[in-house]
C-alpha positions as CSV (number, residue, x, y, z in Angstrom):
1,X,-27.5,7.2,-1.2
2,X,-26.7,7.6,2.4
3,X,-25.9,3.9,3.8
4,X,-22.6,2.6,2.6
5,X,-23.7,-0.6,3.1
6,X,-26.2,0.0,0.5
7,X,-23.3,0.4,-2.2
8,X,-23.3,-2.3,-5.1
9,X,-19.6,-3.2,-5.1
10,X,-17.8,-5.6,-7.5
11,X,-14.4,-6.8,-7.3
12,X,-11.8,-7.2,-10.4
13,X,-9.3,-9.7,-9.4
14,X,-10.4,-12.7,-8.0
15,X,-7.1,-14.3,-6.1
16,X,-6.1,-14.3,-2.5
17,X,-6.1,-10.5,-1.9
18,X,-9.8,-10.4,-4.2
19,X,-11.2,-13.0,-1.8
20,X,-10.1,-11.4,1.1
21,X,-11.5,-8.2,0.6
22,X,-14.5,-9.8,-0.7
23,X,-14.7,-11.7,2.8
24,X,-14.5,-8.2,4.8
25,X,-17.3,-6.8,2.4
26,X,-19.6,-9.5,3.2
27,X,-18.8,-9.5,6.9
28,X,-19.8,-6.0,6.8
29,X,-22.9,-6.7,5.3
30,X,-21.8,-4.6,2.2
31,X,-23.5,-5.0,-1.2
32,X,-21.4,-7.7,-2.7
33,X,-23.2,-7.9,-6.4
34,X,-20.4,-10.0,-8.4
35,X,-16.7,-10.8,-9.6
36,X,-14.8,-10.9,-12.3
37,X,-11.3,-12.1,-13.3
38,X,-9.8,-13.6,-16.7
39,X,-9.3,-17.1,-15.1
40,X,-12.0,-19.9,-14.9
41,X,-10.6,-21.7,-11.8
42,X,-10.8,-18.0,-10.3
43,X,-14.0,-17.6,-11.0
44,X,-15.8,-21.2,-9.8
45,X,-14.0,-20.7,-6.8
46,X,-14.8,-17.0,-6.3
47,X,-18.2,-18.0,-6.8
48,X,-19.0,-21.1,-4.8
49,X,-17.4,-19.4,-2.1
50,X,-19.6,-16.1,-2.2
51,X,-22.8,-16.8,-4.2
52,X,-22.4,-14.1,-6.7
53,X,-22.5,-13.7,-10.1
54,X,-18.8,-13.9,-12.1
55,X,-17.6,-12.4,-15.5
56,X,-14.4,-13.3,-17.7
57,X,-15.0,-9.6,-18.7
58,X,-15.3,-6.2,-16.6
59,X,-17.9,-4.2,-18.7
60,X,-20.4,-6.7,-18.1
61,X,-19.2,-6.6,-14.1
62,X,-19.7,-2.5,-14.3
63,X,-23.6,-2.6,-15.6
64,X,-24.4,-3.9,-11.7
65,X,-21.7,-1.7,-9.7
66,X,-21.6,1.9,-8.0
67,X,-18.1,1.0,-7.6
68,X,-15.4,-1.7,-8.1
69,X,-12.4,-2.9,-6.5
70,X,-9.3,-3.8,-8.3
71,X,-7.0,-6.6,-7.1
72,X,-5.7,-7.6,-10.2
73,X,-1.3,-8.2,-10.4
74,X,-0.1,-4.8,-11.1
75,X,0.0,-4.7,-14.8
76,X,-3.2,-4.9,-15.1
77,X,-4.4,-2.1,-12.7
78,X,-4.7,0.5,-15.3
79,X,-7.1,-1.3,-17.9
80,X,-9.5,-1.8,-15.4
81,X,-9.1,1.3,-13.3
82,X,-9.5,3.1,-16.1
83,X,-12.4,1.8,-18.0
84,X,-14.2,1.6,-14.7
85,X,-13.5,5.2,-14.0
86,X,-14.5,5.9,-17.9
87,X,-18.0,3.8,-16.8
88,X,-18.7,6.3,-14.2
89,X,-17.6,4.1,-11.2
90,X,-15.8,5.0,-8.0
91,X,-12.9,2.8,-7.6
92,X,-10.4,1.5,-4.8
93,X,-7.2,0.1,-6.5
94,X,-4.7,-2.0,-4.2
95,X,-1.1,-0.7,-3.9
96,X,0.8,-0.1,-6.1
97,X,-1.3,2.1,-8.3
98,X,0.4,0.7,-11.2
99,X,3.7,-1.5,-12.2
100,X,5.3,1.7,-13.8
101,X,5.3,5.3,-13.7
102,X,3.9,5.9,-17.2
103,X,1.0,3.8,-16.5
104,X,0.8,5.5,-12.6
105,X,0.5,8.8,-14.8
106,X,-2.2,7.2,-17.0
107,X,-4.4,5.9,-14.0
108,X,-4.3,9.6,-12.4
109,X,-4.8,11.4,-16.0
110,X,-8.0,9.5,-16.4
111,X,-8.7,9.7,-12.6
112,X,-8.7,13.8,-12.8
113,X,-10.9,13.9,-15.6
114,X,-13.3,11.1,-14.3
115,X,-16.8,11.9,-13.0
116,X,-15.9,9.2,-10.4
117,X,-12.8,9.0,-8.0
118,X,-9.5,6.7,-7.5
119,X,-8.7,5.7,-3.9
120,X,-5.1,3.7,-3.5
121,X,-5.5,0.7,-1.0
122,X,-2.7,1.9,1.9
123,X,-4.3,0.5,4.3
124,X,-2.3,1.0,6.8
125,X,-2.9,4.0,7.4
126,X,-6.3,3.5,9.0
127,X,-4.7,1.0,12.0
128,X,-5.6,2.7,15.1
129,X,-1.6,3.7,16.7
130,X,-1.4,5.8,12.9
131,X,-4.5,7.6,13.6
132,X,-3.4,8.1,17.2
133,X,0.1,9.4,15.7
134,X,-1.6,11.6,13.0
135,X,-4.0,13.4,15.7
136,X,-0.9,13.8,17.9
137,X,0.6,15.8,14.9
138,X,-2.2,17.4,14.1
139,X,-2.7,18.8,18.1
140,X,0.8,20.0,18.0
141,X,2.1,17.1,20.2
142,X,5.1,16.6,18.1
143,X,5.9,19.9,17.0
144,X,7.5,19.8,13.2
145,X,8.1,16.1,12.3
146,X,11.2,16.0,10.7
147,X,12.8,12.4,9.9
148,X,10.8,8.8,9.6
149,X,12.8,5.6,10.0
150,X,10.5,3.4,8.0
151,X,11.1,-0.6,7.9
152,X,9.1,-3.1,6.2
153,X,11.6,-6.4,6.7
154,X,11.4,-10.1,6.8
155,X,14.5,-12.3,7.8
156,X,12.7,-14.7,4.8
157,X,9.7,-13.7,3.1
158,X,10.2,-14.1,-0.8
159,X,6.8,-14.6,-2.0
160,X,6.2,-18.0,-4.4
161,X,9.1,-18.1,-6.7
162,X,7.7,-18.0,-10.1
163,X,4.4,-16.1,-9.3
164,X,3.2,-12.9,-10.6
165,X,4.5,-11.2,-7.3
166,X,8.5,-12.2,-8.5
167,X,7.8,-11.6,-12.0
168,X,9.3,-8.2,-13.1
169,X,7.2,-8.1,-16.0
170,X,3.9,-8.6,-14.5
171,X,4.2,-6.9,-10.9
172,X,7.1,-4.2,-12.0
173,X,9.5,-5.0,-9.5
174,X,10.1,-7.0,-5.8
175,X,9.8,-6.3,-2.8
176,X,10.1,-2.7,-3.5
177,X,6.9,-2.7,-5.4
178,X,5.1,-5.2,-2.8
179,X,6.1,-4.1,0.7
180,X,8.3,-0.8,0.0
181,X,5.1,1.3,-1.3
182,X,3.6,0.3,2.1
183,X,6.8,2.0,3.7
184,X,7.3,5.0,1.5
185,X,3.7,5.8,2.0
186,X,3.5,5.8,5.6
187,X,6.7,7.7,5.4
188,X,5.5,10.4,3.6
189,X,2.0,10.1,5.2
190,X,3.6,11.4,8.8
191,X,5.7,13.7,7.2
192,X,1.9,15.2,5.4
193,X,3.6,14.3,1.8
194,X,6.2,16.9,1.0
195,X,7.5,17.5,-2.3
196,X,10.5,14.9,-2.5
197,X,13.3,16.5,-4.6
198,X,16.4,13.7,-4.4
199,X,16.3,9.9,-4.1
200,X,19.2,8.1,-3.2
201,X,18.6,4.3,-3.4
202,X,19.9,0.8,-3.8
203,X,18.2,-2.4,-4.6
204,X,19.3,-5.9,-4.3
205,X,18.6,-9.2,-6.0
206,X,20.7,-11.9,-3.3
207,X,18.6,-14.3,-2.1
208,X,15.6,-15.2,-4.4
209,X,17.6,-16.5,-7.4
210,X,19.5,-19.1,-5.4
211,X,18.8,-22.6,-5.6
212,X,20.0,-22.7,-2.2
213,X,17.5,-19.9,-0.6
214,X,16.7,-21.7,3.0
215,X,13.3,-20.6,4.4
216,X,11.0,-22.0,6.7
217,X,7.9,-21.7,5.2
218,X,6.6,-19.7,1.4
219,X,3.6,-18.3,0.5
220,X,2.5,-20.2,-2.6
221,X,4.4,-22.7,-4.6
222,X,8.2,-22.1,-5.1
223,X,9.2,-22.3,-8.7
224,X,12.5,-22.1,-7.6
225,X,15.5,-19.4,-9.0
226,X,14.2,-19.8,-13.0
227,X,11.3,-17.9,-11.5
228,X,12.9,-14.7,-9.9
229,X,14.0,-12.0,-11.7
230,X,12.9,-8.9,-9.5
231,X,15.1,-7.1,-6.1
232,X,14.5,-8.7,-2.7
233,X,15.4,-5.9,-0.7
234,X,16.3,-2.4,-1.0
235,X,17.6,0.7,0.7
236,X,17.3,4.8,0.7
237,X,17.1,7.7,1.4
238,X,14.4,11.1,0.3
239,X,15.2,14.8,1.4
240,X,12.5,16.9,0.9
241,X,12.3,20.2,-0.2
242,X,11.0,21.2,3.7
243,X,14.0,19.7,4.4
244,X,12.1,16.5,6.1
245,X,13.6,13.6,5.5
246,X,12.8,9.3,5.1
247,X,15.1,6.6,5.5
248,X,14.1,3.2,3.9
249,X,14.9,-0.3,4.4
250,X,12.5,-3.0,2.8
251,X,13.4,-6.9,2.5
252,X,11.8,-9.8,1.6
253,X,14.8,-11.3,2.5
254,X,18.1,-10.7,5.0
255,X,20.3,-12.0,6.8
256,X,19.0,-9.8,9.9
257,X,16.0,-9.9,12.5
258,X,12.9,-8.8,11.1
259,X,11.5,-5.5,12.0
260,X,7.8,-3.8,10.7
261,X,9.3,-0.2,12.7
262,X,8.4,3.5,11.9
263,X,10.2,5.9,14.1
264,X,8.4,9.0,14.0
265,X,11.1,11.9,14.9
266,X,9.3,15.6,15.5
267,X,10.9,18.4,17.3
268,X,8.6,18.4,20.4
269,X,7.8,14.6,20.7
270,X,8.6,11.4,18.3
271,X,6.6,8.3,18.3
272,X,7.9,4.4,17.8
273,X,5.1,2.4,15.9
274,X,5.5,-1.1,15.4
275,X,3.4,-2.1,12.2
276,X,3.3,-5.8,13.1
277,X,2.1,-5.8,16.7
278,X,0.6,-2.2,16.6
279,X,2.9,-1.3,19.7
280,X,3.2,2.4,20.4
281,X,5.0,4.2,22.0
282,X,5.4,8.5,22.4
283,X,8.9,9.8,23.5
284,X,8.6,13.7,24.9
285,X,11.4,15.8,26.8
286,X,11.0,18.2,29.1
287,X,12.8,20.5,32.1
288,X,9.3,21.3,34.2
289,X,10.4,20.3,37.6
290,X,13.6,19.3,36.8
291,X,14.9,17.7,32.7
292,X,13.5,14.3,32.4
293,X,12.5,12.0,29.9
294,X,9.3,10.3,29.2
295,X,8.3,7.0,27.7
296,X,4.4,6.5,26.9
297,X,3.1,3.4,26.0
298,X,0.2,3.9,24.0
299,X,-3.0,0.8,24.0
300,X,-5.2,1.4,20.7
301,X,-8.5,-1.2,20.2
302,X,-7.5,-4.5,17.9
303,X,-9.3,-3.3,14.7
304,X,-8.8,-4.4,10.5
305,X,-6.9,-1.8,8.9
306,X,-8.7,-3.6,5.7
307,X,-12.0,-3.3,7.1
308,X,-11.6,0.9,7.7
309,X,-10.1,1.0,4.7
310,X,-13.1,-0.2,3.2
311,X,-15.3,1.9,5.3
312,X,-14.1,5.1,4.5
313,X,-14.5,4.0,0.6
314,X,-18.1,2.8,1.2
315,X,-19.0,6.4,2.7
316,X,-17.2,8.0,0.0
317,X,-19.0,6.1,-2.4
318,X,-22.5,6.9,-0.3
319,X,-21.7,10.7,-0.3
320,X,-20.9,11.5,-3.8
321,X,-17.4,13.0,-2.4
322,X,-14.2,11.7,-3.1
323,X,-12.4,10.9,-0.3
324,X,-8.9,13.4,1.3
325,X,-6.8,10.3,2.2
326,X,-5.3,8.1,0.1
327,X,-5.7,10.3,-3.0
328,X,-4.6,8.8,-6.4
329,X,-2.5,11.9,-6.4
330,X,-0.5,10.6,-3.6
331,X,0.0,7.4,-5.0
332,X,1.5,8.5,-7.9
333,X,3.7,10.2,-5.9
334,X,4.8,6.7,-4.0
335,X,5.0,5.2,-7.5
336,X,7.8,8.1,-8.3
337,X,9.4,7.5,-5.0
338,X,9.6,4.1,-6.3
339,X,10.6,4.5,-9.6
340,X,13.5,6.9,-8.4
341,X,15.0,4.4,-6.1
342,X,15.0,2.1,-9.1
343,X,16.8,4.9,-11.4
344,X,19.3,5.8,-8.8
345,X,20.0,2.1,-8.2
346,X,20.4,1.6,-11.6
347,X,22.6,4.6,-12.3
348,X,25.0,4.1,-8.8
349,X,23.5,7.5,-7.8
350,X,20.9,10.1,-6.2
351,X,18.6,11.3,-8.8
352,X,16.6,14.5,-8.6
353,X,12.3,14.8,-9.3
354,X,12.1,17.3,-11.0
């Protein structure tokens, strides 16, 4: 096969993020064959919207598919990333690759001895200032990167109270587990995934069990505080065993302007990247014709980092070769990232990964 668009491609999951990926597929042109989720309302709509055929059960999904993707709440990742891999399909998973470690671990067992391959849905790392960043690193522009100031925070962004996202059961934790894997990630994606060694972390429930939480505007119905029992914000710090370095700050919630920054801080050159508005910006030193500073802005093409996502899947899928980014290997290791912060939280100190 050597047209991506020629890929049959299912989706497992049929909610909001289902839909939209299945809405990029079909603007694409891809090979949309079919759907499948546990819920009958998910379904009808899923398939009145998209003219394909659904399924209440993924084995009968598999028979038409080269490859699937999973946008099932967390919990649930690893049944059906698993017994697609174990049908011989390719498969792109959305973040995180699990709700725990132990079942992260399980997902990339069976991934390792699959004859298909696991991709982890960061997308943003295919937005154009990243790539622009990454080439920069990889041309020497920035020398050894060293620190990244990662934020992913909204002044009030608490998903619907008493949906799967603020369930602790179902998605594994809060905001962490929903916006903080998108930070860690890019984090550790700049920095060209070092081995993290200690993880010093706090996470914070304040604002999502209160019967007074004032917010403009929710996405999905709000259940109110009976329906909240996961952190809605946290904060940390990784060293490396290179020595590199990641500071964290994720929030659904705070009582402080919002901010989607990476600061990107190398020896020769750092880089400010605004994740929201795509705003770049490269910040070099130098003493040729006298020491002076110097500000670049950086324009990048609008683009979907959703849509390259998919793209680079598709052609994986086409060529038979699994693809070098967003390896299942390196989302596990965001899922131990994760799972540290929660231990040192819990424990009211840094933890080592061993």
């Amino acid at each position: 096969m050597t047209n991506p668009n020629d890929v049959d491609v299912g989706i497992v999951g049929l909610g909001g993020i289902g839909s939209h990926h299945a809405t990029k597929l079909t603007e694409r042109g891809a090979a949309l064959v079919g759907g499948m989720d546990i819920d009958a309302g998910a379904r009808a709509r899923f398939h009145e919207e998209f003219d394909v055929p659904v399924y209440e059960d993924g084995t009968a999904l598999y028979d038409d598919c080269d490859a699937v993707l999973v946008t099932t709440p967390n919990r649930f990742h690893e049944e059906y990333v698993v017994s697609a891999l174990s049908a011989g399909l390719d498969v792109l998973v959305e973040k995180p690759l699990a709700h725990s470690l132990e079942s992260a671990e399980r997902i990339a067992a069976a991934a390792r001895d699959a004859d298909g391959f696991c991709m982890v849905g960061f997308n943003n790392r295919f937005a154009a200032p990243v790539r622009v960043i990454k080439h920069g690193q990889d041309e020497g522009r920035f020398g050894e990167t060293t620190h990244v100031e990662a934020n992913y925070v909204r002044r009030r962004g608490v998903p619907g109270r008493g949906s799967w996202f603020t369930s602790a059961e179902v998605a594994g934790g809060g905001a962490l587990v929903d916006i903080g894997v998108h930070a860690i990630d890019l984090a550790l994606y700049f920095l060209d995934h070092p081995e993290v060694v200690e993880v010093s972390g706090q996470t914070r429930s304040e604002f999502g069990g209160r019967d007074d939480y004032a917010y403009l505007d929710m996405w999905g119905d709000d259940a109110g505080p009976e329906g909240f029992d996961v952190d809605d914000s946290a904060s940390a710090f990784l060293r490396a065993v290179d020595g590199s370095t990641v500071s964290l700050e994720v929030a659904w919630a705070t009582n402080r302007p919002p901010t989607d920054e990476f600061v990107v801080r190398g020896t020769e050159a750092g880089a400010t990247f605004d994740r929201g508005s795509d705003d770049l910006t490269i910040h070099e030193a130098a003493v040729g014709g006298g020491p002076h500073l110097a500000d670049t802005e950086v324009e990048t093409p609008e683009g979907d980092s959703h849509e390259a996502e998919q793209a680079a899947f598709l052609e994986a899928v086409a060529a038979g070769e699994a693809p070098a980014i967003n390896t299942v290997e390196e989302g596990l290791q965001v899922q131990r990232v994760s799972d540290a912060i929660y231990r040192s939280s819990k424990r009211g100190e840094a933890v080592r990964l061993d």
